[in-house]
Backbone as CSV, one residue per row, in Angstrom:
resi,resn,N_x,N_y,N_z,CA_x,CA_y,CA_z,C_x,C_y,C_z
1,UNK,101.376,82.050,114.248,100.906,82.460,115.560,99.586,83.220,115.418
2,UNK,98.709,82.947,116.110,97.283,83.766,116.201,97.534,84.378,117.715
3,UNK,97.384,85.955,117.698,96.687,86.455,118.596,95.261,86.458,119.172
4,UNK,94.975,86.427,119.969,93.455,86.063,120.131,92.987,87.230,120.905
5,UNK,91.638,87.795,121.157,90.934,88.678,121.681,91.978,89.909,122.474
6,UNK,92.591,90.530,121.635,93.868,91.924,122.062,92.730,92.829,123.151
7,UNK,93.718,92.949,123.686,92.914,94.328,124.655,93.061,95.600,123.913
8,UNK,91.945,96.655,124.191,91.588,97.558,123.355,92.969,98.577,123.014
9,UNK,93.330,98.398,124.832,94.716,99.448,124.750,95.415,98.561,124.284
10,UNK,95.568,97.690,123.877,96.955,97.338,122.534,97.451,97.818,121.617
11,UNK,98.762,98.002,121.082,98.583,98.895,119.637,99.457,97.044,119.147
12,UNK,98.763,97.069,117.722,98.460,96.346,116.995,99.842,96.630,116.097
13,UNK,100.292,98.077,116.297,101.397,98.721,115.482,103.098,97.845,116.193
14,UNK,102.491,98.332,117.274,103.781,97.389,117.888,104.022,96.014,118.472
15,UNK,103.355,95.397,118.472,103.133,93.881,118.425,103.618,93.457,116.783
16,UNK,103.250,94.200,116.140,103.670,93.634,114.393,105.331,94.090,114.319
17,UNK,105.855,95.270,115.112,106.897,95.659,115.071,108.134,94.269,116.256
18,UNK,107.163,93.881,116.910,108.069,93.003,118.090,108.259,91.749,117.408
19,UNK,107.556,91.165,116.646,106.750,90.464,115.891,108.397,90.235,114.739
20,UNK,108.053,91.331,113.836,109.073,91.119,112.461,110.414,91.228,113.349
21,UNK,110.714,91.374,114.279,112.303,91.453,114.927,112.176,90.400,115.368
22,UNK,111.618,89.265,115.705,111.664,88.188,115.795,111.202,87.404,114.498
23,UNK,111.640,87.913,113.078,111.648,87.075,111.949,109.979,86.316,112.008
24,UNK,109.149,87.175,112.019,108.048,87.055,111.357,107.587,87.892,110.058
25,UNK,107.101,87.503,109.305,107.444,88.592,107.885,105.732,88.400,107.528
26,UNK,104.898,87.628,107.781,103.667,88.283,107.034,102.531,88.614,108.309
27,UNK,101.545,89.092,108.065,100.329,89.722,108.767,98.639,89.877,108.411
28,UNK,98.553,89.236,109.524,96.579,89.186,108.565,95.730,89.741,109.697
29,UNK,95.555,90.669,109.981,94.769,91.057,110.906,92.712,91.118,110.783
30,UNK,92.861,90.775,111.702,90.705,90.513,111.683,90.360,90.859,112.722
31,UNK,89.134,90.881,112.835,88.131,91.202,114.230,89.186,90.630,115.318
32,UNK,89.506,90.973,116.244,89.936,91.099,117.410,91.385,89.945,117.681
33,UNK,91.595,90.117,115.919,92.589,88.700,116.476,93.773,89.163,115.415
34,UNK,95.224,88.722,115.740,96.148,89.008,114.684,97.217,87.869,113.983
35,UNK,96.893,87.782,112.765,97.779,86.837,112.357,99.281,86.623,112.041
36,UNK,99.920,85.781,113.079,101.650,86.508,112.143,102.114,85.248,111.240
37,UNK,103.023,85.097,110.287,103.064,84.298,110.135,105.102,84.042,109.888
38,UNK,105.813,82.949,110.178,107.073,82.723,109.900,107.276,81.369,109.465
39,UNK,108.425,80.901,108.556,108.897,79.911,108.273,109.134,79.369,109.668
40,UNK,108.772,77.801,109.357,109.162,77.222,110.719,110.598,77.024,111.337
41,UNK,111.379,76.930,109.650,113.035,76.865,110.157,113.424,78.296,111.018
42,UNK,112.627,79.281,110.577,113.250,80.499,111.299,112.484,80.726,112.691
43,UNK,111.736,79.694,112.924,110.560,79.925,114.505,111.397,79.848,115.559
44,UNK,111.715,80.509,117.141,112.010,80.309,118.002,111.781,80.689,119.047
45,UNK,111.095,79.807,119.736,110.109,80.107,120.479,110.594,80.765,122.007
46,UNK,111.842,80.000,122.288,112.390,80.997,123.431,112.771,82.835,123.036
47,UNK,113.403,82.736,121.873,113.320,84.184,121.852,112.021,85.021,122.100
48,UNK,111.420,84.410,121.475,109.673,85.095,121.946,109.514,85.859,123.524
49,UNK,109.749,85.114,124.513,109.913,85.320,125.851,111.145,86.818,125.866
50,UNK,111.556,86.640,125.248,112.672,87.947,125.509,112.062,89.413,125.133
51,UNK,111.528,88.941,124.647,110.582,90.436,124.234,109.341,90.990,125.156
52,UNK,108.864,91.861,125.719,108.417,92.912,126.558,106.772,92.217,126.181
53,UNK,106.279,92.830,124.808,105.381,92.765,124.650,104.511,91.662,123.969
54,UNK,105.394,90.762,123.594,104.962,89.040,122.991,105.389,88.244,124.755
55,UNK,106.020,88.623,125.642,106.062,87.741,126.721,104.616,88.268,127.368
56,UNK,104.241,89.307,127.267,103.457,89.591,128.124,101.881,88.895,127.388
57,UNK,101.805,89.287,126.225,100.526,88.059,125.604,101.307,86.271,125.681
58,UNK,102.108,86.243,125.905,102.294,85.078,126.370,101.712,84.657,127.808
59,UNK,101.747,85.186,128.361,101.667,85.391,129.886,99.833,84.932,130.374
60,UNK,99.429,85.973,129.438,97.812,86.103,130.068,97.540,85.080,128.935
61,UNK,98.135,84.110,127.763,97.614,82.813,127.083,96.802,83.881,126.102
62,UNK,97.149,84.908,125.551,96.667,85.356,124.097,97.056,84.907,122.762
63,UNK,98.223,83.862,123.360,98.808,83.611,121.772,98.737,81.829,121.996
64,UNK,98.337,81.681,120.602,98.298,80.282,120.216,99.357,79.977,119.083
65,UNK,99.493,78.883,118.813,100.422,78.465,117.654,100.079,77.315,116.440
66,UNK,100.051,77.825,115.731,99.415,76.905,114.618,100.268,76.713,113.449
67,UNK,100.171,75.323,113.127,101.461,74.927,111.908,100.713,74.391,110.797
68,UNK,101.008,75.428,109.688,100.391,75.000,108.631,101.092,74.381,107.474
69,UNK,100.269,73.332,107.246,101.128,72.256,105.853,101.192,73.275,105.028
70,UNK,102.389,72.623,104.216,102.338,73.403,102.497,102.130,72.902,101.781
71,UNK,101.321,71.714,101.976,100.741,71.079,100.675,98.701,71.567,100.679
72,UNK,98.520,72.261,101.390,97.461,72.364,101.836,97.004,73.841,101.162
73,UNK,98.317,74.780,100.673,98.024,76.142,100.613,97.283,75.858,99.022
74,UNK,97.855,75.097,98.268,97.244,75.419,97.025,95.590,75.149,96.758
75,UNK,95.067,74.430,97.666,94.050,73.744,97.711,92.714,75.244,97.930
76,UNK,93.527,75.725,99.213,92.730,76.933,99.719,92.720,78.156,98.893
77,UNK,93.988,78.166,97.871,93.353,79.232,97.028,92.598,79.168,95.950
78,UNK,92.755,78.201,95.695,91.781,77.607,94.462,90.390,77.580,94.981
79,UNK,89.850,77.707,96.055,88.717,77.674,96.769,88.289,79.251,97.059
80,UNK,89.430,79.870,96.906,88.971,81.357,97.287,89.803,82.524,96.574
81,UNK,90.667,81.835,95.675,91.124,83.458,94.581,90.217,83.899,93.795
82,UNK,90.188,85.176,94.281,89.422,85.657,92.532,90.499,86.420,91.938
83,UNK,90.106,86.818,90.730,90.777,87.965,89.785,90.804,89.110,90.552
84,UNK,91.886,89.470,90.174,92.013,91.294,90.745,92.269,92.191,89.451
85,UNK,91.362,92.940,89.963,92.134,94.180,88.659,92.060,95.341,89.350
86,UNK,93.450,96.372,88.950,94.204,97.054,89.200,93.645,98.539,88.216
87,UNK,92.911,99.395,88.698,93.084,100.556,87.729,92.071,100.399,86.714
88,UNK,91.402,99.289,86.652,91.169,98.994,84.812,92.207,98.962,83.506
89,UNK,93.418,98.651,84.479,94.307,98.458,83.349,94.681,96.921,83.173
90,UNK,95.025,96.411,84.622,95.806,95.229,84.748,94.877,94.417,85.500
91,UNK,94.616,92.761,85.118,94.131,91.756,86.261,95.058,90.757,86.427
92,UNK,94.996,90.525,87.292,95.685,88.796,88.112,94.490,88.116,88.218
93,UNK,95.018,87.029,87.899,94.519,85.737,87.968,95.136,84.453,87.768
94,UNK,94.474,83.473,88.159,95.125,82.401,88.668,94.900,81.351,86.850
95,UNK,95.979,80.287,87.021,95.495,78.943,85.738,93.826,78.720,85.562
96,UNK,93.176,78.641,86.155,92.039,77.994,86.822,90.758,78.879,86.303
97,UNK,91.205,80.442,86.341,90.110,81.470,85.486,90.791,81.329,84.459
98,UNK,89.153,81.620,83.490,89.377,82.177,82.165,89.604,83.438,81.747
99,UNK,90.511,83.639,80.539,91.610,84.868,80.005,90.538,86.029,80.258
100,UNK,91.092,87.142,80.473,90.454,88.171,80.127,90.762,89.448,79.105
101,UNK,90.453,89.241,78.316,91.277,89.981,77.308,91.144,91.150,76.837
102,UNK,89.930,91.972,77.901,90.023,93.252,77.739,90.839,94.399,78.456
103,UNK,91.763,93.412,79.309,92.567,94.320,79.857,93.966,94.555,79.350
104,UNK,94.559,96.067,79.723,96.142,96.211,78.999,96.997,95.132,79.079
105,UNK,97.023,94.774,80.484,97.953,93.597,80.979,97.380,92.490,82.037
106,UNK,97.451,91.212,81.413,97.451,89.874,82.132,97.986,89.136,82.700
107,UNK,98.016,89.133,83.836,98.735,88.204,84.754,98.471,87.112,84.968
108,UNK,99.302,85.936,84.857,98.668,84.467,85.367,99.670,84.179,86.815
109,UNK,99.070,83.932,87.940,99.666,83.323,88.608,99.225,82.786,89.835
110,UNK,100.105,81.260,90.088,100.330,80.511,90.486,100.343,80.681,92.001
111,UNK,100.172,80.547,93.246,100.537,81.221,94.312,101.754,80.038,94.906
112,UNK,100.640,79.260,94.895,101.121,78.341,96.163,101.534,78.561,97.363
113,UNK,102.888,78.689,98.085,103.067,79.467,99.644,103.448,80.607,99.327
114,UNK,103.727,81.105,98.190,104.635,82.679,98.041,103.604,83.473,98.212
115,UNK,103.948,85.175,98.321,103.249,86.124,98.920,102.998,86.865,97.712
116,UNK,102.259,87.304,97.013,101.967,87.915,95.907,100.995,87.960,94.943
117,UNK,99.824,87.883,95.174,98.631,87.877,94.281,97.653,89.149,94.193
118,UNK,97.980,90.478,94.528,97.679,91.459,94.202,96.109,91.484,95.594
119,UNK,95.844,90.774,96.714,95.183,90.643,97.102,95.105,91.306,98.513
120,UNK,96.343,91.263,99.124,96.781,91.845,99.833,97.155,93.651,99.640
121,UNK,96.868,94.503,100.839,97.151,95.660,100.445,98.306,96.394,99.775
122,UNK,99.488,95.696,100.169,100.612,96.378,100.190,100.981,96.105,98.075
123,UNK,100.426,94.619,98.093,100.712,94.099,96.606,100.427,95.278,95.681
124,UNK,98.598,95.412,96.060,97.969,96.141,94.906,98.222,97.311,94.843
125,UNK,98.960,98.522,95.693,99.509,99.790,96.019,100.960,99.648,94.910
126,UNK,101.582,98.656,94.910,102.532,98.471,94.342,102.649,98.443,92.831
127,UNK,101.524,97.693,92.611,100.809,97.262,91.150,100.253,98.199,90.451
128,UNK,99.412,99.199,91.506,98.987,100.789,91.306,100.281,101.464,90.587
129,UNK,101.207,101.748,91.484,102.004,102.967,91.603,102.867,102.039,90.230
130,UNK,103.028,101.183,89.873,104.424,100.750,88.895,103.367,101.034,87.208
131,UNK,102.248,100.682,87.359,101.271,101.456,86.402,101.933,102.615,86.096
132,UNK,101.821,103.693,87.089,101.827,104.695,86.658,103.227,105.083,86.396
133,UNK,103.930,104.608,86.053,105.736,104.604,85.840,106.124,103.970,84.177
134,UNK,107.041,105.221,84.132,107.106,104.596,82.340,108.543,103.904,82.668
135,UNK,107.932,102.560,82.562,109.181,100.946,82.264,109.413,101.148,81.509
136,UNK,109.438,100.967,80.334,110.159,100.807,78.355,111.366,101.174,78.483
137,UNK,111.936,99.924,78.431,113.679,99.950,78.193,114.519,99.981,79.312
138,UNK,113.983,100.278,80.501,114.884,100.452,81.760,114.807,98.929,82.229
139,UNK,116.171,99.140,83.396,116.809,97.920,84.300,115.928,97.960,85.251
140,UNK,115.186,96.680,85.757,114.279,96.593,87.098,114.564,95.669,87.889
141,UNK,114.244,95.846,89.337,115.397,95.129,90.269,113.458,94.895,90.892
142,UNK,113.349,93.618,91.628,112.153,93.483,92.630,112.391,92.595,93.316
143,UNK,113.322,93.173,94.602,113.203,92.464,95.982,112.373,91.966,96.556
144,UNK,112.312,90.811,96.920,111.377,89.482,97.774,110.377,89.702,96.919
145,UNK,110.800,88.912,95.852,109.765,89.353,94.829,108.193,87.982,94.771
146,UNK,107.997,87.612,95.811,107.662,86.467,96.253,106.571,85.721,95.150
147,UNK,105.923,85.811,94.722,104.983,84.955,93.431,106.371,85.395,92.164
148,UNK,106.790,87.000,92.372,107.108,87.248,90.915,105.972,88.410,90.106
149,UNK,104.933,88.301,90.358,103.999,89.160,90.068,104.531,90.754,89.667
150,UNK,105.188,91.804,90.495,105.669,92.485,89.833,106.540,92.561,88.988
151,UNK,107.834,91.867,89.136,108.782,91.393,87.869,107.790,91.152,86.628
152,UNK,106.735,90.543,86.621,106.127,90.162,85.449,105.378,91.249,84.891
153,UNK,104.629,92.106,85.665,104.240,93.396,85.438,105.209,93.919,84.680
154,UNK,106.075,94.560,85.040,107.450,95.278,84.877,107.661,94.516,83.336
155,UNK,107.935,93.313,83.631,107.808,92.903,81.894,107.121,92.889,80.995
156,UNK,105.963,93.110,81.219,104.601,93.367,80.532,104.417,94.560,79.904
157,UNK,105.449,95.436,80.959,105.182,96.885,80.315,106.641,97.559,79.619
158,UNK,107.646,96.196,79.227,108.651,96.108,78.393,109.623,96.925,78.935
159,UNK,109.889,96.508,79.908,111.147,96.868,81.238,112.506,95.891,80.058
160,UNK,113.330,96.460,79.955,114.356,96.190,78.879,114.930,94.873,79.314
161,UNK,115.552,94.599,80.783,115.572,93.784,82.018,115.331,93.755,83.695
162,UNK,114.797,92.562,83.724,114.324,92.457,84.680,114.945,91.304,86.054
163,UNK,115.128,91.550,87.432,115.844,90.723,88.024,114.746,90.700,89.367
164,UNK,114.929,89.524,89.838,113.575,88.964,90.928,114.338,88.308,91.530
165,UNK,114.540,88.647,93.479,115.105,88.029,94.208,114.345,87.911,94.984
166,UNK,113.953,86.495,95.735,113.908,86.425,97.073,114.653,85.279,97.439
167,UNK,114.907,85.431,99.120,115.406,84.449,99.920,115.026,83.458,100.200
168,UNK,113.494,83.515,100.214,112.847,82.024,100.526,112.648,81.303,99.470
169,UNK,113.141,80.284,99.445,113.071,78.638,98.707,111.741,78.856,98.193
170,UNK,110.858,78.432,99.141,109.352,78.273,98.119,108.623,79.575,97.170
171,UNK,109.835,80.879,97.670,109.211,81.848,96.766,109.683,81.657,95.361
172,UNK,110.958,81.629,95.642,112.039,81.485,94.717,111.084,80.516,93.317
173,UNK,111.144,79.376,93.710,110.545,78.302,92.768,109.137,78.621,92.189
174,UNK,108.313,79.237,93.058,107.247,79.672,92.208,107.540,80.984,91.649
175,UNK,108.176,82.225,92.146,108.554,83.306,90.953,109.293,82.609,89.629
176,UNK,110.132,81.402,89.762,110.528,80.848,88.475,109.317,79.973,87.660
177,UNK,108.288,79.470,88.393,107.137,78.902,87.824,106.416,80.028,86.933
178,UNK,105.717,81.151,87.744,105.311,82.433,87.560,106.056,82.735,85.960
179,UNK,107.078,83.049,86.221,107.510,83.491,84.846,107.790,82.708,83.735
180,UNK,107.842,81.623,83.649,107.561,80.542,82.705,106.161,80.561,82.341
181,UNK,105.477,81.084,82.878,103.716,80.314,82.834,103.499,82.057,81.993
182,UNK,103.882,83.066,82.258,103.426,84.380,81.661,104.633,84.736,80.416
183,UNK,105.623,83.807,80.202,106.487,83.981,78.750,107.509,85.354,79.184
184,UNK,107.889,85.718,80.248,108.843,86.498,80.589,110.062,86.002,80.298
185,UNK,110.653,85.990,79.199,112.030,85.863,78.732,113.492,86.665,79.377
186,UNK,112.642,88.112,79.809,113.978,89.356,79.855,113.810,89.452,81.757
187,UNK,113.193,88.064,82.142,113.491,88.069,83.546,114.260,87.473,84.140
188,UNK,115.006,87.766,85.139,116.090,86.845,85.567,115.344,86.188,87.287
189,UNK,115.303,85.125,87.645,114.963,84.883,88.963,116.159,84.368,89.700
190,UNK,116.364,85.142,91.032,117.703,84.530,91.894,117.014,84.109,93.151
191,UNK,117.624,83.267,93.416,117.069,82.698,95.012,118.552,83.209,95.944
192,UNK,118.337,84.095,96.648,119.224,85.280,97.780,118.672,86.350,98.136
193,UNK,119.492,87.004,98.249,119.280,88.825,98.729,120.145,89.256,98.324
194,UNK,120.235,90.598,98.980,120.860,92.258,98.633,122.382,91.562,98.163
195,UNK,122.958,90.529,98.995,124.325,90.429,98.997,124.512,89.990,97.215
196,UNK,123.526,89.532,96.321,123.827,89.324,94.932,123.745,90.041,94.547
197,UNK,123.636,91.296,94.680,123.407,92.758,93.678,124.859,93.079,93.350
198,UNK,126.260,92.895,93.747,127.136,93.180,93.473,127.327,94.440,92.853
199,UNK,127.781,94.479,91.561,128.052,95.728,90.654,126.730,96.131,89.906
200,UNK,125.411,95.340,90.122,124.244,95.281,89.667,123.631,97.252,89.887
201,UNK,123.176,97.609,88.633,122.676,99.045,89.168,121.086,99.067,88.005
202,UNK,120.031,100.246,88.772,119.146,99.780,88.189,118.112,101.238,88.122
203,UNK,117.301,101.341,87.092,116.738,102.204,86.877,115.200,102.221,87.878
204,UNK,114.905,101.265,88.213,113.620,101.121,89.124,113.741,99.861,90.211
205,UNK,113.621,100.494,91.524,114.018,99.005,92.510,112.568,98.817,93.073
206,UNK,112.036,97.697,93.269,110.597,97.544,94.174,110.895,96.714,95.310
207,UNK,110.588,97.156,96.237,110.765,96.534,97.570,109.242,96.096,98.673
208,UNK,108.594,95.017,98.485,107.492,95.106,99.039,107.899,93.917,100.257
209,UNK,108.413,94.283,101.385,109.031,93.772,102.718,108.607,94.107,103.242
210,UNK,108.871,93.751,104.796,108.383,94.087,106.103,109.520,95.333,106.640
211,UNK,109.081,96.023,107.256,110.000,97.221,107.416,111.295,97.105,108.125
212,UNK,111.624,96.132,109.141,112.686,96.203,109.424,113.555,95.458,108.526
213,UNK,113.274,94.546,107.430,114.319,94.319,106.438,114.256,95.843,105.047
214,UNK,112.915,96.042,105.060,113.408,97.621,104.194,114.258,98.762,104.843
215,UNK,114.704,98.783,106.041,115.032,99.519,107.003,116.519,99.144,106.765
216,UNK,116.869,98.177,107.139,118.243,97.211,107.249,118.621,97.278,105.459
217,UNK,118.211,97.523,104.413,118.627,97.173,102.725,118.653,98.702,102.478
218,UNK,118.036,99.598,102.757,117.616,101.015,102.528,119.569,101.352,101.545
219,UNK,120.307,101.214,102.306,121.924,101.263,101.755,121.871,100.921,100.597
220,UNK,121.493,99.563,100.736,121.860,98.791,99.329,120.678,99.037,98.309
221,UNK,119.920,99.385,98.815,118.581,99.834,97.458,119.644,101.460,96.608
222,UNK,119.587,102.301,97.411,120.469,103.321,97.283,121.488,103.244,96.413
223,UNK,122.883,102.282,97.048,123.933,102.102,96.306,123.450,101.708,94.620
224,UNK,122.634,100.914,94.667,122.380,99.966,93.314,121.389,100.458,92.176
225,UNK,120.790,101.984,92.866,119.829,102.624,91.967,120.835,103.634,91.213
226,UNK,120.196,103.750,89.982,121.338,104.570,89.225,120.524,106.384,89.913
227,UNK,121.173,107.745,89.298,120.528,108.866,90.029,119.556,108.925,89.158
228,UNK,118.481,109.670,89.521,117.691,110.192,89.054,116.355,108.627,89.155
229,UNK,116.345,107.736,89.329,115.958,105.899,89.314,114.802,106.472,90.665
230,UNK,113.907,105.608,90.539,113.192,105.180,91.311,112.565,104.061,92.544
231,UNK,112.523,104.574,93.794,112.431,103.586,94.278,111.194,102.841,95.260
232,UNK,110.060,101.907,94.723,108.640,101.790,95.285,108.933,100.662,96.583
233,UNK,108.431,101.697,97.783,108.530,100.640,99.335,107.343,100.274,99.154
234,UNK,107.097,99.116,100.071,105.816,98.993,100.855,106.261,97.517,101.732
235,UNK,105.300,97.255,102.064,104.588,96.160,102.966,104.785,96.132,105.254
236,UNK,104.396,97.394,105.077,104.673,98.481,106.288,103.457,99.486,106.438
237,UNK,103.131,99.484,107.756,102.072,100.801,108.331,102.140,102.006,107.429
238,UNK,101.531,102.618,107.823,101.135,103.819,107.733,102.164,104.589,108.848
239,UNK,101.621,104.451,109.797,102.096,104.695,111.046,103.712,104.604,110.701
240,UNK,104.411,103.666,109.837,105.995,103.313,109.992,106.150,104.440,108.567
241,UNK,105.605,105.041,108.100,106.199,105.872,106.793,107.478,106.480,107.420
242,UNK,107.201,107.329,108.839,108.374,108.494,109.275,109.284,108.071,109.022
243,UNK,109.315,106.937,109.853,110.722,106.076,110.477,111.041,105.586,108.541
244,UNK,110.652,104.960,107.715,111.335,104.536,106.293,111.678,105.893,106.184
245,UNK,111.024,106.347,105.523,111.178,108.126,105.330,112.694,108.584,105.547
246,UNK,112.582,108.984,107.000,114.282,109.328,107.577,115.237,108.920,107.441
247,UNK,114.875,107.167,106.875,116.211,106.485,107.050,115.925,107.123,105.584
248,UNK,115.623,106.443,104.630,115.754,106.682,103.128,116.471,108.451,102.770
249,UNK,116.402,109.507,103.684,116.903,110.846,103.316,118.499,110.579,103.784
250,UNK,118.683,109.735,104.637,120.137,109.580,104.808,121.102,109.123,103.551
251,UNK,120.411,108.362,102.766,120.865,107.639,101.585,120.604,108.893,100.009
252,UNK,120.345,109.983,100.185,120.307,110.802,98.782,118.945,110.259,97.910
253,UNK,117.869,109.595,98.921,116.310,109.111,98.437,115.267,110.367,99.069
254,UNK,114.918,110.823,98.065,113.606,111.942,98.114,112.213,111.793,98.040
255,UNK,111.465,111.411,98.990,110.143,110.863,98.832,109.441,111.998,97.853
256,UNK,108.856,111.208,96.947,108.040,111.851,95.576,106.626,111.677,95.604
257,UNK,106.398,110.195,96.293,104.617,109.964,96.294,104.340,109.332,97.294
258,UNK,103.107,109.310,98.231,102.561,108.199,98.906,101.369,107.401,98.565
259,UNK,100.853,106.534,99.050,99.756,106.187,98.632,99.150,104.954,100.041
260,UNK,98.208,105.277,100.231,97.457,103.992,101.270,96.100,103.400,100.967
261,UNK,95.904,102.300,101.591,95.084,101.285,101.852,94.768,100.644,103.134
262,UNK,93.817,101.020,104.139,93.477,100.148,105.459,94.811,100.068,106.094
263,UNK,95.482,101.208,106.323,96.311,101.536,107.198,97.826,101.047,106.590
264,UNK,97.644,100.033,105.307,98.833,100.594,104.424,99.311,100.860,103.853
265,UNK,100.804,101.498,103.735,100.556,102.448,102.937,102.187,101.697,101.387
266,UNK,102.819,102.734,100.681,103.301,102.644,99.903,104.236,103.874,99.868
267,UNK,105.335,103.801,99.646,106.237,105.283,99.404,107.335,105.247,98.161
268,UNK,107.271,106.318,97.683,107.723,106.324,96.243,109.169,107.251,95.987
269,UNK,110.224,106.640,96.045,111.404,107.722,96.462,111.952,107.948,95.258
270,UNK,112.735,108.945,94.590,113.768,109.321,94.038,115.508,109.459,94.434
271,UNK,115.823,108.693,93.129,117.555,109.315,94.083,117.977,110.076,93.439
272,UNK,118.433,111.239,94.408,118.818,112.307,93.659,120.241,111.971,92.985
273,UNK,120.350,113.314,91.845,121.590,113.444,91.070,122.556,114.023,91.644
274,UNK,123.434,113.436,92.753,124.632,114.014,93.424,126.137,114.552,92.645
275,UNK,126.494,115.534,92.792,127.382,115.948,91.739,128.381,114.475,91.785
């Protein structure tokens, strides 16, 4: 869906919030226009109308709809990825560049439709903050782990084991591409959610979602972190820290760090040691 020319009094905050409750999960915002984006199996277009503030840009014809192939995505990044580097420690990059071998850690990856190339804000906040975290030897859990990119990080910096879930099919298959292509042995890739964590418990969980599914898992991140474990949010406002925040103090999670980028941001919790 493209928004087109928003009126000034719009907040941009809650249109993205009306938006992910109707199972839209990514966001590209530009000059005067906003991008959402959803799997088409999960699109429905009458629910749209039920909502206050997507009926009403429905109404005055602000929203258009556009369906994009997936054979088309790989084409466009190959036309426009570059390398990222992180800190001066870590770069991403795609098959297509050549190695760079003056950095600590190298990433190769693959995109295709999955969400994860360190390009986006919420990625590289993530990529930041797990830098600065001593992995060696601990259990790592990375929800909607969509390329795989942090799981592979996390292994790079000799995370003892490592487990990578997402729900979507096409993430799924390229986080298993992803880690074949970078020699991650001590990674595990599952195609599900929270409901496979079972008896699963973990020294570091990464969660880079849209807030009302970090909102809705907040329990199960909790239950499955061992005490004292760490836990890195993102892919959420600035503006939405409070609201994660509050819920996360209900669960025995102690915000320890923040960090932002162009309005987003990243939050860094602890679980405390409950007698």
């Amino acid at each position: 869906m493209i928004f087109r020319k928003l009126p000034e009094q719009w907040s941009t905050d809650l249109l993205v919030v009306a938006l992910g409750e109707n199972g839209f999960d990514s966001f590209e915002e530009l000059d005067e226009q906003l991008k959402a984006y959803i799997p088409i199996a999960d699109y429905d277009e009458s629910a749209l109308h039920q909502n206050g503030i997507i009926k009403q840009a429905i109404d005055q014809h602000l929203l258009a709809e556009n369906r994009i192939k997936a054979e088309n995505w790989n084409a466009r990044w190959e036309n426009s990825f570059e390398p990222v580097v992180v800190d001066d420690r870590c770069v991403v990059r795609a098959t297509f560049h050549p190695s760079q071998g003056q950095f600590e850690h190298e990433i190769v990856i693959d995109p295709k439709m999955s969400f994860g190339t360190g390009h986006h804000q919420t990625t590289y906040l993530m990529l930041k903050a797990l830098l600065d975290l001593d992995v060696t030897g601990t259990s790592f859990l990375d929800m909607g782990c969509g390329t795989g990119i942090l799981a592979i990080l996390a292994a790079r910096m000799h995370a003892a084991k490592v487990l990578a879930i997402d729900y979507d099919e096409w993430a799924y298959n390229n986080a298993v591409e992803n880690v074949k292509l970078n020699d991650c042995e001590q990674i595990d890739v599952v195609h599900g959610d929270v409901s496979f964590l079972q008896n699963h418990r973990f020294n570091i969980i990464l969660a880079n979602i849209n807030k009302n599914i970090v909102l809705r898992d907040l329990e199960h991140y909790s239950n499955h972190l061992l005490p004292g474990g760490i836990l890195l949010l993102s892919g959420f406002y600035e503006s939405d820290a409070a609201d994660v925040t509050n819920k996360a103090m209900e669960y025995s999670l102690v915000l320890r760090d923040t960090a932002a980028q162009n309005d987003w941001t990243m939050l860094k919790f602890e679980k405390e040691n409950t007698p």
